[in-house]
N, C-alpha and C positions, 0 to 999 in steps of 0.2 A: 567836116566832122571832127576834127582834131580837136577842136575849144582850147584850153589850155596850153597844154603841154607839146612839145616840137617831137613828140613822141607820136605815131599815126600808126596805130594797133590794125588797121585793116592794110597796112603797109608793111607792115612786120609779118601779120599771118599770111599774106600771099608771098612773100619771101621763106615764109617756112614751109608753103604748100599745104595752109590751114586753111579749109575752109569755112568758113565766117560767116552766117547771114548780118545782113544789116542790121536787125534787132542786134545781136551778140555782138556785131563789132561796137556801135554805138553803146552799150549796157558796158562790154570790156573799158571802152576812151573813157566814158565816165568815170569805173572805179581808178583805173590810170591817175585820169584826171586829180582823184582826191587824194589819191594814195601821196601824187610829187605835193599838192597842197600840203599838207601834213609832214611831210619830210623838210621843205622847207619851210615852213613853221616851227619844225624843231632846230633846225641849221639858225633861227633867229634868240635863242634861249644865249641868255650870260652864263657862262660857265666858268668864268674867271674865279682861279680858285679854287676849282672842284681838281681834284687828281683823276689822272686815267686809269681807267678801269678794264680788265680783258671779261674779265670774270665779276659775277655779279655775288657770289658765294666763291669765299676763302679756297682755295685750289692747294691739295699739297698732294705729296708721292705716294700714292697706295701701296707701291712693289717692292717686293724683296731687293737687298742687297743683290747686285749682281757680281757673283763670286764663281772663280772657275771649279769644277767639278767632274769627278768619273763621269766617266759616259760608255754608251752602248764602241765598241769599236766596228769598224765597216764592217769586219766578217761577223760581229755579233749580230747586225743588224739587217746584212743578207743572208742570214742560218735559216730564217723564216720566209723569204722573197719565194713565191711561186717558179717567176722566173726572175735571170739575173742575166751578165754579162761582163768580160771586164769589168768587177767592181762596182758595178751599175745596176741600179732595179733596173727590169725592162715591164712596157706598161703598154697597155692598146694605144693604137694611134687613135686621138680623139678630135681633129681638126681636118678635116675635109678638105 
């Protein structure tokens, strides 16, 4: 059932614990199948001469200067804390 590619999609989902019917695994190998066609179809393209690209549109820095600044001090910003401790919010335990 593999055809093509050294890739075996009913080999990989019982490794993931996917269950597959035969229809689905053989319909998956296929699109597999064209998908690697296609990729290496593109790995056969001259590119000599093209420069590389990360970005397909121009990329620059949206964000502000980072500049240091007032800020809240610790007791400013546990004035408001429900509960605290040493210096510390204290918060429910949320991990079991």
């Amino acid at each position: 059932m593999t055809g093509n590619s050294d890739l075996d999609v009913a080999y990989v989902a019982k490794l993931a614990r996917i269950n597959l019917t035969e229809y689905e695994a053989k319909t998956f190998q296929k699109q597999l199948d064209d998908v690697l066609k296609y990729v290496e179809k593109l790995g056969q393209v001259d590119v000599t001469g093209v420069d590389a690209a990360a970005h397909a549109l121009p990329v620059f820095n949206v964000f502000r200067e980072d500049a240091p600044r007032d800020w809240f001090t610790a007791e400013q910003a546990l004035s408001n804390a429900p509960r605290q401790a040493n210096r510390l919010f204290v918060v429910p335990k949320v991990v079991e």
